[in-house]
C-alpha positions as CSV (number, residue, x, y, z in Angstrom):
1,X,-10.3,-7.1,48.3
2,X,-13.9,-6.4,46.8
3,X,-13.3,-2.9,47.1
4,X,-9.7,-3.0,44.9
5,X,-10.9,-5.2,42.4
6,X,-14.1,-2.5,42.1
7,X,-11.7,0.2,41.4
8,X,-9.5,-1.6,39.3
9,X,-12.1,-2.2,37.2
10,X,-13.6,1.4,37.0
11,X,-10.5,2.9,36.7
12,X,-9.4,0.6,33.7
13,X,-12.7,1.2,32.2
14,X,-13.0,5.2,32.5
15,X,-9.2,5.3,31.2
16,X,-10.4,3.3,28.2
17,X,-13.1,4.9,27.5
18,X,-11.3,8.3,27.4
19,X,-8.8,6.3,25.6
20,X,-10.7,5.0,22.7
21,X,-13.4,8.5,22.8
22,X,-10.5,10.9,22.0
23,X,-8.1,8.6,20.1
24,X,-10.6,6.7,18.1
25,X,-12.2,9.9,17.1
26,X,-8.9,11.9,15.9
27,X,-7.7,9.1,13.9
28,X,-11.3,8.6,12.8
29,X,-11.4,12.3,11.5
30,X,-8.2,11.8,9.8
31,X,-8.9,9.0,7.9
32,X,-12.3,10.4,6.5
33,X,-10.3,13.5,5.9
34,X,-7.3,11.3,4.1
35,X,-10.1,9.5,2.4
36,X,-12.8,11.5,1.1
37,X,-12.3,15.4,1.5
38,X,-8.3,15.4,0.6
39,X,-6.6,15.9,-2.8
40,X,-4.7,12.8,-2.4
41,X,-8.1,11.0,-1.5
42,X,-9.0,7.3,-2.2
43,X,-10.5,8.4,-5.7
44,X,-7.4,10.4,-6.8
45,X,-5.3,7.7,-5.8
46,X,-7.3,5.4,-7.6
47,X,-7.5,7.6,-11.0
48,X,-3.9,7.9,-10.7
49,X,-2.8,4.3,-10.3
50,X,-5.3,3.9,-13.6
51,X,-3.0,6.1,-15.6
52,X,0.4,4.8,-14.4
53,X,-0.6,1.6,-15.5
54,X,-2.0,3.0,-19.1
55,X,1.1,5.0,-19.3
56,X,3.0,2.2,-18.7
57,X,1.1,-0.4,-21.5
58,X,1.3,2.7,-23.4
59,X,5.4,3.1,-22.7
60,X,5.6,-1.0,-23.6
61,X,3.8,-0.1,-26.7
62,X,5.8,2.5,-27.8
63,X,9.2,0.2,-26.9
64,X,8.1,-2.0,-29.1
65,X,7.7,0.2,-32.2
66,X,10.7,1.9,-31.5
67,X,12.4,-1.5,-31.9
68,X,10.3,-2.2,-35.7
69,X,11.3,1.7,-36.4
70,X,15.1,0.7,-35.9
71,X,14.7,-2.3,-38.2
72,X,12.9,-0.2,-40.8
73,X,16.1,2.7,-40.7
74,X,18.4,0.1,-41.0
75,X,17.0,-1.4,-44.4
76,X,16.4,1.5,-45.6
77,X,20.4,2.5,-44.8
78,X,20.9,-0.7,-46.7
79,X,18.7,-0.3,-49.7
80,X,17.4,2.7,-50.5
81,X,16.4,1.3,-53.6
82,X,14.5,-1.7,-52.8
83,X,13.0,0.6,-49.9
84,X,11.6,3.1,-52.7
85,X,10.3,0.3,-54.7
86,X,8.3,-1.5,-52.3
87,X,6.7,1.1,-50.1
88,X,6.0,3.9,-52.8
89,X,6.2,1.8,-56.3
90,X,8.6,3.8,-58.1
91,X,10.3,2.1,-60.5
92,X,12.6,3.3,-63.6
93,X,12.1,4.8,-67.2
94,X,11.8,1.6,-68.8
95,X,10.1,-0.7,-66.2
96,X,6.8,-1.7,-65.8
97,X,5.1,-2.1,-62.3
98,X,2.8,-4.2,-62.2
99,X,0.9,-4.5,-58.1
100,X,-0.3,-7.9,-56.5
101,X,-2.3,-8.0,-53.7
């Protein structure tokens, strides 16, 4: 029984040991590739999740002027005059404009 257990036990460790040498070491090469020496690498990835996220604060942004834009068009659809008045002070022949601010 010694003599099983003996082998048992060198067999299971030479099997892992080839094991973990030549699968540990691929998937150890890929991930330093995947990580450092690729063009999708962790500092690419990184940079790009930076710009979604500005893009998108930048897209929310923009969503929101696009909605005070729309307001604007439709008062000035509305009243061309009173649009003309207020944002470049023109005024008639016989009026006087006088600015507050």
């Amino acid at each position: 029984m010694g003599s099983k257990n003996k082998n048992k036990k060198s067999t299971r460790s030479i099997v892992s040991t080839q094991w973990i040498n030549k699968y540990s070491l691929s998937l150890l090469g890929f991930l330093l590739w995947m990580c450092f020496f690729s063009r999708h690498n962790l500092m690419a990835q990184y940079k790009l999740s930076q710009t979604v996220a500005s893009l998108e604060e930048r897209k929310e942004d923009l969503k929101e002027q696009l909605v005070e834009v729309k307001k604007e068009r439709e008062s000035l659809e509305n009243n061309i005059e009173k649009f003309a008045r207020e944002n470049y002070f023109m005024h008639k022949d016989n009026e006087e404009v006088f600015i507050i601010k």
